[in-house]
C-alpha positions in Angstrom: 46.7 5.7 -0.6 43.9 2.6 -0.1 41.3 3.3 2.1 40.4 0.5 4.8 37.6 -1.9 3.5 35.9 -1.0 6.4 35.6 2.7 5.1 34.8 1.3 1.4 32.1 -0.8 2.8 30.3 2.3 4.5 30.6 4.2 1.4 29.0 1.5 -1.0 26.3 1.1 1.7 25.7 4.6 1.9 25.6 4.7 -2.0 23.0 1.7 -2.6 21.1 3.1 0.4 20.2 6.1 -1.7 19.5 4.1 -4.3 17.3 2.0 -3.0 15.6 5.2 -1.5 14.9 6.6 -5.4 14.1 2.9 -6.5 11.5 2.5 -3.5 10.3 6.3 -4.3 9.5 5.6 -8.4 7.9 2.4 -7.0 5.7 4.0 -4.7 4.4 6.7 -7.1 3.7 4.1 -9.6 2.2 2.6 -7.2 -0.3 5.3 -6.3 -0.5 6.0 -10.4 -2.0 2.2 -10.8 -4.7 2.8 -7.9 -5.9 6.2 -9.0 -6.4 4.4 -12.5 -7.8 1.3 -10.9 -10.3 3.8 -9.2 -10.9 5.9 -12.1 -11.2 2.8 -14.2 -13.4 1.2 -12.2 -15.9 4.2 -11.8 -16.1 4.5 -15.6 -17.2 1.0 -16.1 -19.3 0.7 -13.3 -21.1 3.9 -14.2 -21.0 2.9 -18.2 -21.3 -0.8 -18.8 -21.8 -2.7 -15.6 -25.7 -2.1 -15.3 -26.3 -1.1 -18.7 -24.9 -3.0 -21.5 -22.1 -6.0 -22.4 -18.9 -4.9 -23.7 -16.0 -7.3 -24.7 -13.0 -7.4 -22.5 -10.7 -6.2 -25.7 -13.5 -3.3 -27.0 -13.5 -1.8 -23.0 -9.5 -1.7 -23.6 -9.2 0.0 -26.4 -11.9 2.9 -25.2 -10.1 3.2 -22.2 -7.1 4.0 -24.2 -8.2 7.4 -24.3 -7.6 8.2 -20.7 -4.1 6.9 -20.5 -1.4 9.2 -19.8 1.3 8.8 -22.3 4.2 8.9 -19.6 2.0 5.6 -18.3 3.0 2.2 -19.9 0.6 0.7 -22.4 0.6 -2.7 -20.9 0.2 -2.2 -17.3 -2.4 0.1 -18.4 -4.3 -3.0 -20.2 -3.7 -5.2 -17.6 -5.4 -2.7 -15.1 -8.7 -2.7 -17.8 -8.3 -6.1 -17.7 -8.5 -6.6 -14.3 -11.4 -4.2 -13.7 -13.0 -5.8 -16.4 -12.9 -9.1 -15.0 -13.5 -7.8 -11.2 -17.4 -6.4 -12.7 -18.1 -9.1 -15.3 -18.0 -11.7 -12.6 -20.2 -9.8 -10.3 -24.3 -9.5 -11.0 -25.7 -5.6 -11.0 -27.0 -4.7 -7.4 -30.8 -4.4 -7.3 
């Protein structure tokens, strides 16, 4: 027996739809992983380097390294040092 494309269409739509809803799920909680280590990131070199001392884009990486979580990827984690790094270094120290 064929079932009607009508009913076929509903069913894949249903499918992707949850889907989507676990794709859109893993993307928002690495979302909120990023801007808690953006945050945390950014407190550490504010507090550490930004008033105090100059640090090489590459040496900040590599002692961040120690507060990445393992499950995290290694390569958006350096490109979130990077970008905090850049964010301060462009900036002057407040008075």
């Amino acid at each position: 027996m064929k079932l009607s494309t009508n009913i076929q269409k509903k069913a894949i739509s249903f499918y992707s739809y949850g889907l989507n809803k676990e794709k859109y799920k893993k993307i928002e909680e690495l979302a909120k992983q990023i801007q808690v280590y953006q945050n945390f990131i950014s407190e550490i070199y504010y507090n550490n380097y930004f008033q105090k001392q100059k640090i090489t884009c590459s040496k900040f990486i590599t002692e961040m390294k120690i507060y990445r979580n393992k499950d995290f990827s290694s390569s958006f984690f350096q490109q979130i040092c990077k970008q905090v790094y850049e964010r301060y270094e462009k900036k002057k120290p407040p008075k």
